[in-house]
ZAMARGU-4260 file (C-alpha; in steps of 0.2 Angstrom, whole numbers, plus 5000, padded with zeros to 4 digits):
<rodrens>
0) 6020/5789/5498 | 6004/5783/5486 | 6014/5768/5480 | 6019/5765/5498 | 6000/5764/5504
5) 5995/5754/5487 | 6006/5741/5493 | 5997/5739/5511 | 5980/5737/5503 | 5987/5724/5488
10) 5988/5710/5502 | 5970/5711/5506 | 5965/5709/5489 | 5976/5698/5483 | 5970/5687/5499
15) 5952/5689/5491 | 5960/5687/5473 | 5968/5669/5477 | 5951/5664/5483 | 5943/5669/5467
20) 5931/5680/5475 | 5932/5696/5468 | 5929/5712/5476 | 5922/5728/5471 | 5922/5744/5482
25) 5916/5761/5477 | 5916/5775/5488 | 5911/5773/5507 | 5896/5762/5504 | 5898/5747/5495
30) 5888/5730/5487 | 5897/5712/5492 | 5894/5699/5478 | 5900/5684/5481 | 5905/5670/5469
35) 5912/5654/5469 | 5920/5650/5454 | 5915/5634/5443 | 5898/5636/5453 | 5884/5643/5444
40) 5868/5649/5452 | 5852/5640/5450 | 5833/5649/5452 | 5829/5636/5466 | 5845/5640/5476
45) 5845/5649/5493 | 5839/5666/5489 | 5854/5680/5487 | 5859/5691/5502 | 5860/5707/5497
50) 5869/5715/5512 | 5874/5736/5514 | 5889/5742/5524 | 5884/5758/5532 | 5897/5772/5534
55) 5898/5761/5552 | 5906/5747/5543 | 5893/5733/5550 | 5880/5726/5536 | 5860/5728/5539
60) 5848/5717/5533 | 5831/5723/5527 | 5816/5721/5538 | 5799/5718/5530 | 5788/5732/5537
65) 5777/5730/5556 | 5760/5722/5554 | 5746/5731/5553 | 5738/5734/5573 | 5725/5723/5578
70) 5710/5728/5576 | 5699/5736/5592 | 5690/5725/5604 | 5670/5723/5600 | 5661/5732/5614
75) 5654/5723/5628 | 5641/5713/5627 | 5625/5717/5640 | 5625/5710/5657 | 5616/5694/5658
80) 5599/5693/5667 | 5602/5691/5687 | 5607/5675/5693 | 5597/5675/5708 | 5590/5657/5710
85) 5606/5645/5704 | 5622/5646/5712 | 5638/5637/5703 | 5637/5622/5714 | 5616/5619/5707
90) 5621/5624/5690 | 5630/5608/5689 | 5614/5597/5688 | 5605/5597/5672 | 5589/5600/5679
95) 5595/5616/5685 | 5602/5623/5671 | 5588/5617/5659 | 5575/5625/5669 | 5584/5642/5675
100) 5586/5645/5656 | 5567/5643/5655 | 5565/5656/5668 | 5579/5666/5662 | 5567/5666/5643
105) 5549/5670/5653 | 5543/5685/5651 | 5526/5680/5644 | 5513/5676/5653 | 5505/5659/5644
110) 5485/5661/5650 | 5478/5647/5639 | 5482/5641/5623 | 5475/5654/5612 | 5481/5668/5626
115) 5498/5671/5628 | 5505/5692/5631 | 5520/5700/5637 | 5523/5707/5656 | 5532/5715/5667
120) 5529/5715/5685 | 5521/5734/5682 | 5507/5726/5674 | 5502/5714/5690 | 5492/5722/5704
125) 5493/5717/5721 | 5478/5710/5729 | 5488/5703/5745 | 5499/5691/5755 | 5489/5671/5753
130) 5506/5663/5759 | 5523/5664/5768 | 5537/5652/5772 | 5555/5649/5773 | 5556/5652/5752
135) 5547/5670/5753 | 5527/5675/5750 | 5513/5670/5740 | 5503/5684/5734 | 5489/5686/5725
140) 5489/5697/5711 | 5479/5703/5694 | 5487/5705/5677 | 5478/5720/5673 | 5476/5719/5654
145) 5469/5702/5653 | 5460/5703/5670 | 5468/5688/5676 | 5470/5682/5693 | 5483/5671/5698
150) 5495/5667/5711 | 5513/5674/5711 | 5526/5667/5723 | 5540/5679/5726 | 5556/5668/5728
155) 5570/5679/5738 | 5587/5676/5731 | 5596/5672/5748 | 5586/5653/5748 | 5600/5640/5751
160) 5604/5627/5738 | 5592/5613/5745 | 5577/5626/5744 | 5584/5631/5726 | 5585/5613/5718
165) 5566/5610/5728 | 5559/5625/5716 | 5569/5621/5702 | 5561/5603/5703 | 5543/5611/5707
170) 5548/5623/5692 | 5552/5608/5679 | 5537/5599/5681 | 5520/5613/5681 | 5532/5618/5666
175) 5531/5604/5658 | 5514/5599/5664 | 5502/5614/5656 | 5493/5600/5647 | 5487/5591/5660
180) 5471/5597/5670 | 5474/5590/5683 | 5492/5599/5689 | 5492/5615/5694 | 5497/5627/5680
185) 5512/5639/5676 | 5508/5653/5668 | 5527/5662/5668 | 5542/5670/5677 | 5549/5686/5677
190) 5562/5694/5688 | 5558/5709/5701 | 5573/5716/5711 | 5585/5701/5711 | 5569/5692/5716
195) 5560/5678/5706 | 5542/5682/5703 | 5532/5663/5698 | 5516/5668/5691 | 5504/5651/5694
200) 5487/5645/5693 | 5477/5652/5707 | 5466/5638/5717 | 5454/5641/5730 | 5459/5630/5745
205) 5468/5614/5749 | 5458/5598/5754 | 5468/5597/5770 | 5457/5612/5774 | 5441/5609/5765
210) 5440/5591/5774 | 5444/5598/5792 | 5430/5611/5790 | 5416/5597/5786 | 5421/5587/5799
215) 5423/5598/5814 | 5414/5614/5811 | 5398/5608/5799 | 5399/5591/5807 | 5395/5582/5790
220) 5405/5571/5778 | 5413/5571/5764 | 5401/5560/5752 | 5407/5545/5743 | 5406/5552/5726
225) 5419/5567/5729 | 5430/5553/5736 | 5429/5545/5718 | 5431/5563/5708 | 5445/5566/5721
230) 5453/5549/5715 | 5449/5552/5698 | 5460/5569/5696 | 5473/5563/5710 | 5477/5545/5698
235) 5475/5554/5682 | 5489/5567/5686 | 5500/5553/5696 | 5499/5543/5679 | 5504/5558/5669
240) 5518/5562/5679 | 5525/5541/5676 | 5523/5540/5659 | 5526/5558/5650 | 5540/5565/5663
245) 5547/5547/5671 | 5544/5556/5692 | 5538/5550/5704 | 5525/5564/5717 | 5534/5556/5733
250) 5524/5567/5746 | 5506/5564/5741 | 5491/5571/5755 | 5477/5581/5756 | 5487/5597/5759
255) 5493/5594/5741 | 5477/5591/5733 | 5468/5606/5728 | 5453/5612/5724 | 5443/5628/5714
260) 5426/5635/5712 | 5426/5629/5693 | 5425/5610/5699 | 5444/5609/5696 | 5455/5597/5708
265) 5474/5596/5705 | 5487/5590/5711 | 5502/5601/5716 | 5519/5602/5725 | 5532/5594/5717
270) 5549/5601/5724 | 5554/5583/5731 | 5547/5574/5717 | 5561/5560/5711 | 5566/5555/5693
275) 5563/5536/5690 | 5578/5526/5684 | 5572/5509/5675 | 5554/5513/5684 | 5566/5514/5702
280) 5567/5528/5715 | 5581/5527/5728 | 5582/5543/5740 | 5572/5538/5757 | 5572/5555/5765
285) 5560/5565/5754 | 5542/5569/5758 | 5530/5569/5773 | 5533/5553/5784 | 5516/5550/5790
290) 5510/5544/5772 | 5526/5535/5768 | 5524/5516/5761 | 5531/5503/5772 | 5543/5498/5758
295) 5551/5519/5758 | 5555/5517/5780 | 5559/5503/5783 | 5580/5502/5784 | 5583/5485/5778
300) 5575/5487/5761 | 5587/5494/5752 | 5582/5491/5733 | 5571/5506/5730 | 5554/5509/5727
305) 5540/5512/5714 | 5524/5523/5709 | 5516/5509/5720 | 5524/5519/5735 | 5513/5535/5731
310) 5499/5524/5728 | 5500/5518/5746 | 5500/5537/5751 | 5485/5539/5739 | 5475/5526/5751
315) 5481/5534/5766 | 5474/5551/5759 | 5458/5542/5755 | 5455/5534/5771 | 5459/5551/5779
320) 5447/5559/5769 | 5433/5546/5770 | 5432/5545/5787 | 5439/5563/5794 | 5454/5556/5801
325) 5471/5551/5800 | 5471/5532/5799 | 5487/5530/5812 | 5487/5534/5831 | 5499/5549/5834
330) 5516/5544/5835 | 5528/5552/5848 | 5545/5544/5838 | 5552/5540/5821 | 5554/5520/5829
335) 5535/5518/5834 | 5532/5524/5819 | 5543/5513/5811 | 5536/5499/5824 | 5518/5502/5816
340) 5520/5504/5799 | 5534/5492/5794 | 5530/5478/5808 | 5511/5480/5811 | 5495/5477/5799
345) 5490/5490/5787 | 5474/5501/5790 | 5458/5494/5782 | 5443/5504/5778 | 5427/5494/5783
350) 5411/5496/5774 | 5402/5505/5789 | 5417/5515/5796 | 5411/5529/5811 | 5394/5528/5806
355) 5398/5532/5785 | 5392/5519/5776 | 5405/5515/5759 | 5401/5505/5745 | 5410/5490/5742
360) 5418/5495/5726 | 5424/5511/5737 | 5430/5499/5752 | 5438/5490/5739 | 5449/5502/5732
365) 5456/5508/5747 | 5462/5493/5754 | 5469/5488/5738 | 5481/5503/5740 | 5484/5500/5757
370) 5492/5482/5754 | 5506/5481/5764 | 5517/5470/5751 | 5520/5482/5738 | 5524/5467/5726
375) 5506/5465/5728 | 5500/5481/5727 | 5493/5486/5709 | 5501/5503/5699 | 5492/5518/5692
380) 5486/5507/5676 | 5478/5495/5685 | 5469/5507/5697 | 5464/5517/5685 | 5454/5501/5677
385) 5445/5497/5693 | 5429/5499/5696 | 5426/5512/5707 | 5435/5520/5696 | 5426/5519/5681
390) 5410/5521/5689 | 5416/5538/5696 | 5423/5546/5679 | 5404/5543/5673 | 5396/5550/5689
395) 5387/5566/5684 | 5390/5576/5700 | 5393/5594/5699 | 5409/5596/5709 | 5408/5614/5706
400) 5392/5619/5716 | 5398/5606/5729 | 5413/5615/5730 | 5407/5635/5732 | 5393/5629/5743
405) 5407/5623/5755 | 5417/5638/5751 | 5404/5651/5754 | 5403/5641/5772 | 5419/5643/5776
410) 5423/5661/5771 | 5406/5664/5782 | 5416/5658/5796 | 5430/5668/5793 | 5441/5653/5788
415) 5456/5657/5777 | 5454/5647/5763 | 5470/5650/5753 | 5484/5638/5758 | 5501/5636/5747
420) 5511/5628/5759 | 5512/5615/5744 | 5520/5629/5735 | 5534/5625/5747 | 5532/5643/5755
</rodrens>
């Protein structure tokens, strides 16, 4: 029976024999080495298998052990500050983003050069509302540690994306203007309640209101040399805003001139200022219509405009001003308008205009800006070399105790003299 059951295994290794493969089996576990005979084995050949039958009959191969786990998440990062001005379809345009950072950083209240402190809103006292409109209130308040008062418009986070990229624009310019006197200054932002709290310069009254109140309640004028310090501060910070930010102002009038019991006049509101491309400004549509050049209404010119369109609206302002009018009849449509401005002659001052006399460097001036040709009409270099002037930069006048005098007047008479609707309230 043993030799009977030696015979049914020889075929198998004589099979393996013939092949010159020899096998070795011990036991139910067993090592298969293969050889091929002739052949030898060099170190650079495919590394050898080594293969173990389990009791199951089926070889396993080795696997190398599981990785190590990956290590834990980092915690969360803090929430970022509240988003409350820029929406994804404003945070597109470069301005937007550049300046929303700025606001996003503020938290410092920059005074002056030599004083600049931290805040919070805790540390502002309310002295009461100065302003309203469609992008919240205008409040003034105090920082309580320095004894600063300024204005603070509070900018509710529901204002629609045109409003937002107007503030932004305001925003990017005082920002960038703190060192010119005669803009109105930033002093910083903070966030209150998913609102934005803009901490500015505060000013005393606009000239839209200062002007009115000498005409029709003291029945006097505005003398010539005001107009010339008025000129003055208005070119200085026209010029600035051409050659160190490339913008034109695009809405210039007296309602965004202001003025201050220091003497200070500056000019302010520039949510609809435009960026100059090769000295050109295209969008029509922006600022007030009234004190538009001919060359910015008129449909069939279509090239663009210059600073020399905000120097039409500077003579407009001037003549206003001078003479305790508006130089225009009123008109009842955008086509008489368009009629008069565009098709008819250009206001002119005259020397002896409603019983003022002007002097002829004054007259000048004015009806230099108001030349209807703006290829004619001079820019802010030019004006700023004239006459007039030259001969009111040296003019001694104190505009500060001009100003309070009026001041005083008006707050006698119960007029309000705070106004920031040209802090597009």
């Amino acid at each position: 029976m043993a030799e009977q059951q030696q015979q049914q295994q020889q075929p198998g290794l004589n099979r393996l024999g013939s092949l010159g493969m020899p096998c070795a089996v011990s036991g139910r576990r067993s090592n298969l080495r293969l050889a091929f005979p002739g052949q030898g084995r060099l170190n650079n050949d495919r590394p050898q298998n080594n293969l173990e039958f389990p009791a199951s009959g089926y070889p396993t191969t080795q696997m190398p052990p599981p990785p190590p786990p990956p290590p834990p998440p980092p915690p969360p990062s803090p929430p970022p500050l509240p988003r409350v001005i820029v929406k994804s379809s404003t945070s597109r345009d470069k301005i937007t983003r550049g300046i929303y950072q700025s606001i996003q950083s503020s938290g410092k209240l920059k005074i002056s050069p030599e004083l600049q402190v931290e805040f919070t809103a805790d540390d502002l006292r309310d002295l009461g509302e100065i302003g309203r409109g469609g992008f919240g209130t205008v409040n003034k308040m105090v920082h309580r540690k320095s004894n600063t008062i300024m204005a603070v418009k509070r900018i509710r986070s529901t204002v629609d994306e045109r409003e937002q990229k107007q503030l932004l624009m305001d925003l990017e310019v005082v920002m960038r203007s703190n060192d010119c006197p005669c803009i109105v200054q930033f002093y910083g932002a903070i966030f209150k309640e998913g609102d934005c709290w803009i901490c500015m310069e505060l000013m005393d009254t606009s000239l839209d209101k200062f002007y009115k109140f000498i005409y029709e309640r003291m029945h006097e004028r505005l003398p010539e040399n005001m107009l010339g310090k008025i000129t003055v501060a208005t070119l200085t910070a026209l010029n600035y805003l051409k050659e160190k930010l490339k913008i034109i102002h695009r809405d210039v009038k007296p309602s965004n001139i202001l003025l201050d019991k220091r003497g200070n006049i500056k000019l302010c509101d520039f949510g609809i200022s435009g960026q100059l491309v090769d000295s050109i400004a295209k969008t029509r549509d922006a600022g007030c219509r009234p004190y538009m050049a001919p060359e910015r209404i008129d449909p069939a010119r279509a090239r663009g405009y210059d600073v020399r369109s905000d120097v039409w609206s500077l003579g407009i302002t001037l003549m206003e001003l001078a003479t305790g009018s508006f130089p225009y009849p009123k008109w009842n449509s955008v086509f008489e308008q368009l009629t008069q401005v565009v098709q008819g002659e250009p206001p002119r001052l005259s020397p002896n205009e409603n019983g003022n006399t002007f002097s002829e460097e004054f007259v000048c001036f004015v009806n230099t800006c108001l030349i209807k040709d703006e290829s004619s009409r001079p820019k802010y270099k030019q004006l700023l070399e004239h006459d007039f002037v030259i001969r009111s930069r040296a003019d001694p006048m104190d505009v500060a105790e001009f100003v309070c005098g009026i001041l005083d007047k008006m707050a006698n008479n119960g007029r309000v003299m705070y106004t920031y609707d040209s802090y597009n309230c």
